[in-house]
N, C-alpha and C positions, 0 to 999 in steps of 0.2 A: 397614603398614596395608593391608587387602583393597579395591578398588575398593568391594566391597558391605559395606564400614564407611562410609564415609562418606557424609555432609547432603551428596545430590545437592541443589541449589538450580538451577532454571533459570530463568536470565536472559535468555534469547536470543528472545524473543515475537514480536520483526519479523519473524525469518527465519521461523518456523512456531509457533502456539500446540498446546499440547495438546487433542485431541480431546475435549470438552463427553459426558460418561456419559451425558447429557439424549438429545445427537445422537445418539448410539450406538444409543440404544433408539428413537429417532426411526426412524433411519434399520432397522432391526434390522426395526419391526414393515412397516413401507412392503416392504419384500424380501419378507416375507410375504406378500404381496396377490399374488406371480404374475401380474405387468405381463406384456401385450401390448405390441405397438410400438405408439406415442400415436399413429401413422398410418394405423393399422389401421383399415377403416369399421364393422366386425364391433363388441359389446357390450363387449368385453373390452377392444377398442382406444379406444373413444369412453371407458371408463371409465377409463385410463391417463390419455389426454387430458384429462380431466376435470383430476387431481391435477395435471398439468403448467403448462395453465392459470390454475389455481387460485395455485400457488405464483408463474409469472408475475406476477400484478396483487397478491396481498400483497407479493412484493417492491417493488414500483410504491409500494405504499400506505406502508410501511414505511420507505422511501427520499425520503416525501412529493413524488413525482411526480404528473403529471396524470391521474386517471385515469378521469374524468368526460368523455362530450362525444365528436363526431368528432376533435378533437386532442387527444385523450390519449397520454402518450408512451410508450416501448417499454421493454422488457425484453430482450434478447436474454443464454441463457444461453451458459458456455463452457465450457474446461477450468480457465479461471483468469484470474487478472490478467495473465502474458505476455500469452498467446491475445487477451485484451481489451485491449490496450494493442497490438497489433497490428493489430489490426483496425479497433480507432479509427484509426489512423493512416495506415492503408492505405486503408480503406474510407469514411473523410471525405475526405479527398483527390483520390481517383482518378479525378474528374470537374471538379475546383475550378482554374482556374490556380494560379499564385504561388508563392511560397514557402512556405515549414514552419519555422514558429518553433519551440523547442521552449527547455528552460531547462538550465543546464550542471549543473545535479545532478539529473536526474531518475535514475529508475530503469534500470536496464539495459537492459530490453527495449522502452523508449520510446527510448534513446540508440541502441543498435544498429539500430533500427527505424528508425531518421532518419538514420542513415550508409547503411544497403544503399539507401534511398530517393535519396538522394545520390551514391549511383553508379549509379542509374538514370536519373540526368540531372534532377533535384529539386533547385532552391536550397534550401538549408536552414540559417540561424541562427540563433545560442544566444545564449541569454539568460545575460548574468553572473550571479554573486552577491555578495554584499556578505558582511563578514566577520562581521555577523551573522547569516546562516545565511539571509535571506531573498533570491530574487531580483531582481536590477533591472529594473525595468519601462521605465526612460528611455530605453534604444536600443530599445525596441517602439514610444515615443510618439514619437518622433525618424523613425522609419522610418515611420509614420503619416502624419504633419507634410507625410512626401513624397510621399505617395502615391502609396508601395511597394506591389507584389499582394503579399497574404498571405491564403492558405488558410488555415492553418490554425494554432494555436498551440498545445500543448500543455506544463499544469503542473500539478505533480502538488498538491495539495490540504494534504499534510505530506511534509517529507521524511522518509524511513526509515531512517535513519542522527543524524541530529542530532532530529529531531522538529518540528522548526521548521516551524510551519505559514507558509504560502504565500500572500501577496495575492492569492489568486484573487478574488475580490470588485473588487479595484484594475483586472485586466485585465482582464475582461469589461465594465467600464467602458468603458477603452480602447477593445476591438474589436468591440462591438454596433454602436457608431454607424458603422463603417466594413466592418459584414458580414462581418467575418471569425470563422469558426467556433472555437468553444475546448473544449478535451478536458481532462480533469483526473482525472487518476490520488488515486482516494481511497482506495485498498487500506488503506493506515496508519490511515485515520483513522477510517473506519466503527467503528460500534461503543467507539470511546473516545471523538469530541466529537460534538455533533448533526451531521449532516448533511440537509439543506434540497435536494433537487435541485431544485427550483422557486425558491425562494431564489438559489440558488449562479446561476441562467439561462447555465447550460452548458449545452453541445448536448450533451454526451457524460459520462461520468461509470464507470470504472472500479473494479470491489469485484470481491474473493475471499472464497470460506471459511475456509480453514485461517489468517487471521489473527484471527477472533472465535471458534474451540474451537472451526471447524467440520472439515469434511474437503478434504485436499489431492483436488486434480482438477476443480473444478467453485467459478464465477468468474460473473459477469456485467458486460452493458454496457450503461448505460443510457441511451438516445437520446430527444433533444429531438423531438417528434410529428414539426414539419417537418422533420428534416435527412437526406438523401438519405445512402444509405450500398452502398455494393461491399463483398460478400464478399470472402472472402482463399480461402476453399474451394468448392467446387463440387462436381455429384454427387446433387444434392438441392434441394427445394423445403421440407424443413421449415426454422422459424422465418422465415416470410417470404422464404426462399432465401437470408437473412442470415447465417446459419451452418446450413449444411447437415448432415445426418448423426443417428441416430436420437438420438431425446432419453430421456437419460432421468428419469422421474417421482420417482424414488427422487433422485438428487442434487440435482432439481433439491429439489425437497421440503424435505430436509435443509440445504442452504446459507439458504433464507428461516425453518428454524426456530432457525439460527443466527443467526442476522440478528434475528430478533425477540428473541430472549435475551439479547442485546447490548444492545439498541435498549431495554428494555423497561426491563431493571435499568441503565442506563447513568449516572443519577444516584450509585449507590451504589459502583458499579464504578469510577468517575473518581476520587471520594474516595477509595476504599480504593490506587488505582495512582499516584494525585500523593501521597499521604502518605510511601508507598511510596520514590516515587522521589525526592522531598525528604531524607528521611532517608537515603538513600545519599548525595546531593551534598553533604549538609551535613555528613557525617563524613569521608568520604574528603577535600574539601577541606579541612578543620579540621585532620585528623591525617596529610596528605602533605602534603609543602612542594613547592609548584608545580604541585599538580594543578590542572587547567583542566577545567572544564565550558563546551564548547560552546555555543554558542548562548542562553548561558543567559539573558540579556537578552532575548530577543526570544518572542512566543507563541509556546509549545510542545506538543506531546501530552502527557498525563500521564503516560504510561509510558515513555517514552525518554530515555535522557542518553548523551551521548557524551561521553565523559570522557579525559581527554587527561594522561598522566604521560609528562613531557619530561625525556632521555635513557634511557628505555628502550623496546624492540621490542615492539611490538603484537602480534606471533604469536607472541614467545616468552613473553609475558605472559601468553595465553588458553591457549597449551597449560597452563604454571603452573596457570593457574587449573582445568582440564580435569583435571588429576591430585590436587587438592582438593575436586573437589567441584562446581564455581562455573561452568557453561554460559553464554558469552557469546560475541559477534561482534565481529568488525573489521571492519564495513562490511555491505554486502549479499549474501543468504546466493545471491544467482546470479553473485555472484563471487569464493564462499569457493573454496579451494584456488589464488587467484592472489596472488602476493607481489606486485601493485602494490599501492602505498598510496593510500587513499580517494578517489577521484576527488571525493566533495563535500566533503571537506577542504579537496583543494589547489582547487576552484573558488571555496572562499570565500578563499582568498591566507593560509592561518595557515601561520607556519611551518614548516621541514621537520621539525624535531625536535617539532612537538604533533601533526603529523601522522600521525609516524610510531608514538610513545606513546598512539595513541587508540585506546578499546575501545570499544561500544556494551552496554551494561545496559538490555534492553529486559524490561519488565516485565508482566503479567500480574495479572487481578484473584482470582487463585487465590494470588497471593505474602501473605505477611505480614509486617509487621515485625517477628516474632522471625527471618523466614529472613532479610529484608533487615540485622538485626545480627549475624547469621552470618555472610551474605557480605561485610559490611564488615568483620570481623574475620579473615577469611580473605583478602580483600583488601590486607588492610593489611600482614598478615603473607608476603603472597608479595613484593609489591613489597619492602619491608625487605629478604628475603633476595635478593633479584636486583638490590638498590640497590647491595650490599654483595659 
């Protein structure tokens, strides 16, 4: 059989969603307009400016931030969730004593970002996890109690691998009353449950494009009015000299019209991706003996399951599945090509052999449940022959 026979199905929506046809021509007529640089004082630049702006504070609105009044809070665009996840963590910090909390399954570029911080002479500790997928908050209430400095604490809002949304609500409890700033990586979540940034009373709040069908490159970070923030780049006074370097109108434009497309349809989108993802766990468990779903106890995003078939190789699984048809992940896609096994696995203590047997089926509101009984039939049928 030719690769171009076969029911491509893509599962893999954490690492990158497909580009929204909507944003395409969003962005398509925006290109057309022949932007100036939005710094320009000239007609052409004040009217760049304009669009930039503009997408600015619907983001804001969208995001349900403040954005009435001398303390309404910020917007700052980027290249993406790293770039934001950097720069919160650098840029909260960089003035603050204490330590840097952060949680032992976050994201890459929050975990690597609180090691180089750590050999720059940074206390920095992690927060456990519990083996159901959620972190523990009790060595942060404990370090509290003693009043330990802590700057800063960052947790990401769901995780991107099991789905398992995050007590953020529980910690900000915790570290208001004691002034310490909190960051929370919402990349996952935007666009599949509500997000409240007024609500959540983080200081800080991380989203990209290209996980709601918008485009890879362009990410925002959204800051609480008061919290003081250090760039990571220099060179420049745009956005507040917060992140330096010409902006442009065109992406920024297209990531808040993805944003609202999400946001807007998102009741309808959640039902069609939980049905979705329901009907894969509930066959695959039913017809493998010993498949394990994840986290499945505990609140999760609609569209993710990490799914766990014990004695067999997670990478020789998804190639399997990669030569059927069936696009899926072993973890996070900014640590695809490494054979270490899932770091928020083994931070939740599951064994080494479910560890090792987990794939991620991350799904999408463009999926249906006749692809989803395809790839559970394709599913079923590569395990069997690699059982065997």
């Amino acid at each position: 059989m030719l690769l171009t026979d076969l029911i491509l199905i893509y599962l893999d929506n954490n690492s990158t969603t497909q580009i929204d046809p909507r944003v395409v021509s969003h962005l398509a007529s925006l290109l057309g307009n022949r932007f100036a640089n939005p710094a320009s004082q000239h007609s052409l630049g004040r009217s760049a400016r304009g669009v930039l702006e503009n997408a600015r504070e619907q983001l804001l609105v969208l995001c349900k931030a403040k954005t009435v009044g001398m303390q309404s809070d910020r917007a700052v665009f980027t290249s993406g969730g790293t770039e934001s996840n950097n720069l919160a963590l650098c840029g909260l910090i960089a003035n603050r004593p204490g330590m840097l909390v952060v949680s032992s399954i976050e994201h890459p570029s929050v975990l690597a970002m609180a090691q180089k911080l750590q050999q720059k002479g940074r206390e920095v500790r992690y927060l456990p996890c519990r083996a159901d997928g959620q972190v523990d908050l009790e060595p942060l209430a404990h370090w509290i109690d003693q009043d330990q400095k802590i700057a800063l604490v960052s947790l990401m809002l769901a995780n991107n691998e099991t789905g398992v949304v995050q007590p953020v609500d529980q910690l900000v409890r915790l570290c208001k009353p004691a002034g310490i700033l909190v960051h929370t990586d919402a990349v996952q979540a935007v666009g599949k449950v509500p997000v409240d940034f007024q609500a959540l009373e983080v200081d800080a709040l991380t989203l990209t494009g290209h996980k709601i069908h918008g485009l890879v490159g362009v990410g925002g970070l959204l800051l609480k009015h008061s919290v003081p923030l250090e760039p990571i780049f220099f060179g420049g006074f745009q956005q507040q000299s917060l992140r330096p370097g010409t902006e442009s109108p065109a992406l920024a434009s297209s990531l808040v019209f993805a944003c609202e497309l999400a946001i807007q349809q998102l009741p309808e989108r959640y039902e069609r991706m939980l049905a979705c993802r329901d009907r894969i766990e509930s066959e695959l468990v039913r017809r493998i003996a010993g498949a394990i779903v994840v986290g499945r106890d505990s609140p999760r995003l609609p569209h993710t399951t990490s799914i766990s078939f014990p004695g067999l190789d997670r990478q020789i699984l998804q190639m399997a599945l990669d030569k059927e048809g069936i696009a899926c992940g072993t973890g996070s896609a900014c640590a695809s090509g490494s054979s270490q096994p899932s770091h928020v696995l083994q931070a939740m203590g599951l064994p080494k052999e479910v560890v090792q047997g987990a794939i991620r089926l991350s799904l999408s509101w463009e999926n249906s449940l006749e692809e989803v009984d395809h790839a559970c039939e394709q599913i079923i049928r590569v395990i069997e022959r690699l059982s065997h």
